[in-house]
C-alpha positions, 0 to 999 in steps of 0.5 A, a space after each residue: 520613884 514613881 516620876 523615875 519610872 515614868 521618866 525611864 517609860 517615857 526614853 524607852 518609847 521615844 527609843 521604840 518610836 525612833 528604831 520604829 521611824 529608821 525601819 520606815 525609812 525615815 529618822 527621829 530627827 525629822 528627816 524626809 520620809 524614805 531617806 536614811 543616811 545611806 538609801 532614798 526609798 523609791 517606789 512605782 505605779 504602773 499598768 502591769 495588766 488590763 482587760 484590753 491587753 495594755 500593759 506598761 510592766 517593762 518600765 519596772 526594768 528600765 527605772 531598776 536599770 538606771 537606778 541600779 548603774 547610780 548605785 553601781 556609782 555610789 549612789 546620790 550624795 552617798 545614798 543608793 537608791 532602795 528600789 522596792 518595784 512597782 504596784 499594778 494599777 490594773 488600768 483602775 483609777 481607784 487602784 492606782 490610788 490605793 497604789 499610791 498611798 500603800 507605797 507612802 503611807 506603808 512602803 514609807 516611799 519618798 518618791 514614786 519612781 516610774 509611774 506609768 499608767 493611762 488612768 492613774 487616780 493617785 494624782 490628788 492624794 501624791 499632790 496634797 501629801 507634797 510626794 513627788 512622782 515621775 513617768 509618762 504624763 499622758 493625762 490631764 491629772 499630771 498637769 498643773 500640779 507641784 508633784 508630778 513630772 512627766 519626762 516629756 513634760 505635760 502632755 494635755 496642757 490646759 487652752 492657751 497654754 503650749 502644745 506640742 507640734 513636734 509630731 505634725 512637724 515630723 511626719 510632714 518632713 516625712 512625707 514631703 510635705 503637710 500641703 493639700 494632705 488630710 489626717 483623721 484622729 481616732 482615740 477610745 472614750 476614756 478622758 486621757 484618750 480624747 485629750 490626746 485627740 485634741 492635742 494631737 490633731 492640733 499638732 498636725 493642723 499647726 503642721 499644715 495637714 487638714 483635719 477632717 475628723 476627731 472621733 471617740 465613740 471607740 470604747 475604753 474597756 475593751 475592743 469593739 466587736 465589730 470594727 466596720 462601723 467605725 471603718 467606714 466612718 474613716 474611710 468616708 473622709 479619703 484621709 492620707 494619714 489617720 493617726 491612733 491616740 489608743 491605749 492598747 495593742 488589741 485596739 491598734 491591731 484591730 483599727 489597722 487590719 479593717 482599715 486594711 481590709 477596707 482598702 486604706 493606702 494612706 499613713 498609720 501612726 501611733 504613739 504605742 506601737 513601737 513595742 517589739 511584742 507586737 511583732 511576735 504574733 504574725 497576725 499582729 505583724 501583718 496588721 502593723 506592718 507599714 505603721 509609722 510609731 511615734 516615741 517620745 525619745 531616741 529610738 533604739 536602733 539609734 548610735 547615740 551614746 546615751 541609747 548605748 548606755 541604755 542598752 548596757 546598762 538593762 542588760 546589766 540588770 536583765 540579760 537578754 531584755 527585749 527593749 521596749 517604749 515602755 522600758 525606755 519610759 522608766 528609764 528616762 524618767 528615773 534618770 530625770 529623777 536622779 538629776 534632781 535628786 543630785 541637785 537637791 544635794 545631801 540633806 533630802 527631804 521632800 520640800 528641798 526636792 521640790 524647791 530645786 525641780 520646780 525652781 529653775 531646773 533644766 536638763 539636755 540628754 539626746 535620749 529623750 530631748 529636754 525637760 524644764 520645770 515648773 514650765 514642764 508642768 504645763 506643757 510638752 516638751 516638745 520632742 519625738 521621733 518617728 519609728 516605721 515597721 517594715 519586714 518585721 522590724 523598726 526602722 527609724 524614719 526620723 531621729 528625736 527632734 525638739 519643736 516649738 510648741 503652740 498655743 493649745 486652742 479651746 
C-alpha cells in the first residue's frame, strides 16, 4: 500500500512540474525554453531612460510592429510570437544584467529581441546560458560571441579584423570628394563611445580625408557644464568635418550650438540625430540644423518598398507613431530575428537557433543592407545612409549603400 503511495506522489509531482515547465514556456519533454507548440516567447533590454536624456524606448514599437505582422501571418512554423515588451536598463550595465536574467530565468524568454542600450552589462551571462540576443551592437560586448547579433553586424571589431568604411566613403561622395578635407572625432568617456572613435576616424581616413583629432575627455554621465574648453579644442584644428560618436541628444545639442557659436563652417555628423524629437524643440532645431545624420539603414523619406511595409506595418500597431532611428532599429532586428527562426524550422530549440545563425546564414533586405554570420560577429556589415536636417526636416542626402570593410589597425 505504501509503495503505491509513493508511486501515485511521485505521477502527481511530475504532473505539477509538467503543467509547471508549459506556464514557463517550456514542456516536460525537453523542449527549448520560451517555446510551446504555438508561441516563441520574446523579450527585450533597451535604454528607456538615462540621466543624459538618451533613450532608445521606440525600438519596443518597432520589434512589436515586425512581430505582430508575422503573427498577423501565422506566426513562424505556426507558432506567434508572445512578445512580453521590454525591460529599461537606465543606461546601467549592472541593470541590463539583472534585465537580462529576469527575462531568462523568471520571463522563461527564449530569446531577447531588441536590445538596444550603449552599456548593456547582460552579454556575459546571454553568452554562457547559450540565449540569443538581437539589436544595435554598438559595443565591444557583442563582438566575438555565439549569441549576440548585431542587425549591422559587430560594430567594434577587434585589430585586423574588418572595419567599416562605409560612412567615410558616403560623406567623401558627398562632399565631392575626401582630397585635402580634415575631420575630427569627438566621442564622451564611456567604453563603447571611445571604440566608436576608433572605428570611426579610421573609416574616414580609408576614405581619404586627415584626421586631425580623436578626443574623449567629454564625460559619459551627463553634458559638461561648459563646453568652451572643448570648443576651442576643435576649433584649433580648422576641421571641415567633426563627426560625433555621442549617446545623447543633450550632448549633440550642446557640442553644435558652441560649435556654432564659436563660428564653425564646416561638416556636422552623427549616428544619432536622425530622430524627429529633436526637431520639436526649437532651440535643439537650431542647433541641428544643417547636420549630416548617419543610420544604418534606409531612411524613411525613402520609396523602397521595404521602408513602406515598415511604415503599415508601426501604423498597425501604433497609429499616428513618429518613426524613429531607434524605432527602425528593433524592427530590423526582430526581422533578422524571424529569418533565422524561420529557418531553424518547427522543432526550436536554442542549440538549432544557433547551429543555423551561426552556420552559413545570410540575408539581403534594401532596409538595412545585409547580414552574414558567424563573419557578422566580428565585423560590420558595412552598410549606412547619410540623412541631413534642413528647414526643419530630414532630407536624404545619400540612399544606404554597402561598402567593403578594412582591416581595423591597432
Amino acid at each position: 500500500m505504501r509503495k503505491r503511495m509513493i508511486a501515485v506522489l511521485a505521477a502527481a509531482g511530475l504532473a505539477a512540474a509538467a503543467c509547471a515547465a508549459e506556464q514557463s514556456g517550456g514542456t516536460a519533454s525537453g523542449a527549448a525554453s520560451g517555446v510551446t507548440g504555438t508561441s516563441i516567447k520574446i523579450g527585450g533590454v533597451l535604454t528607456k531612460t538615462s540621466a543624459s536624456g538618451y533613450s532608445t524606448k521606440d525600438a519596443e514599437i518597432g520589434a512589436k510592429a515586425r512581430f505582430e505582422r508575422a503573427n498577423a501571418a501565422g506566426g513562424v512554423h505556426g507558432r506567434k510570437i508572445e512578445f512580453v515588451g521590454a525591460e529599461d536598463d537606465t543606461q546601467d550595465a549592472a541593470k541590463g544584467d539583472a534585465a537580462a536574467k529576469k527575462l531568462v530565468q523568471k520571463d522563461g524568454v527564449f530569446a531577447l529581441v531588441p536590445v538596444h542600450a550603449p552599456n548593456f552589462g547582460g552579454a556575459a551571462f546571454l553568452e554562457q546560458q547559450g540565449v540569443p540576443w538581437f539589436g544595435w551592437a554598438t559595443g565591444p560586448q557583442w563582438c566575438g560571441t555565439t549569441t549576440g547579433f548585431g542587425y549591422n553586424g559587430c560594430l567594434a571589431p577587434k585589430a585586423g579584423a574588418g572595419s567599416q568604411t562605409w560612412w567615410g566613403r558616403q560623406m567623401a561622395d558627398l562632399l565631392g570628394g575626401a582630397q585635402g578635407k580634415k575631420v575630427w572625432v569627438q566621442t564622451s568617456d564611456s567604453s563603447g563611445s571611445k571604440y566608436g572613435g576608433k572605428t570611426i576616424s579610421q573609416s574616414f581616413e580609408a576614405a581619404g580625408f586627415t584626421l586631425v583629432g580623436v578626443d574623449s575627455s567629454l564625460p559619459a554621465a551627463a553634458p559638461p557644464p561648459d563646453w568652451l574648453p572643448h570648443v576651442n579644442k576643435i576649433m584649433a584644428t580648422k576641421p571641415d568635418v567633426v563627426v560625433s560618436v555621442i549617446a545623447g541628444t543633450k550632448f549633440n545639442a550642446g557640442l553644435y550650438a558652441g560649435l556654432k557659436k564659436a563660428g564653425y563652417q564646416g561638416v556636422l555628423t552623427d549616428a544619432t540625430s536622425y530622430d524627429a524629437n529633436i526637431l520639436k524643440d526649437p532651440a535643439q532645431a537650431q542647433a541641428f540644423e544643417g547636420v549630416i545624420a548617419a543610420p544604418m539603414f534606409e531612411p524613411f523619406e525613402s520609396t523602397a518598398p521595404e521602408i513602406e511595409q515598415l511604415r503599415k506595418d508601426v501604423e498597425a500597431v501604433a497609429p499616428g507613431t513618429q518613426l524613429t532611428q531607434h524605432l527602425a532599429i528593433g524592427y530590423w532586428a526582430a526581422d533578422i530575428f524571424l529569418k533565422v527562426a524561420d529557418q531553424a524550422g518547427k522543432d526550436l530549440t536554442r542549440e538549432k537557433f544557433l547551429s543555423v545563425a551561426n552556420g552559413t546564414f545570410s540575408y539581403e533586405n534594401a532596409g538595412f543592407g545585409r547580414i552574414a554570420y558567424p563573419k557578422d560577429h566580428d565585423e560590420p556589415n558595412g552598410c549606412g545612409a547619410l540623412v541631413k536636417i534642413s528647414g526643419g526636416a530630414f532630407q536624404v542626402a545619400k540612399n544606404m549603400k554597402c561598402f567593403d570593410n578594412v582591416p581595423l589597425k591597432p
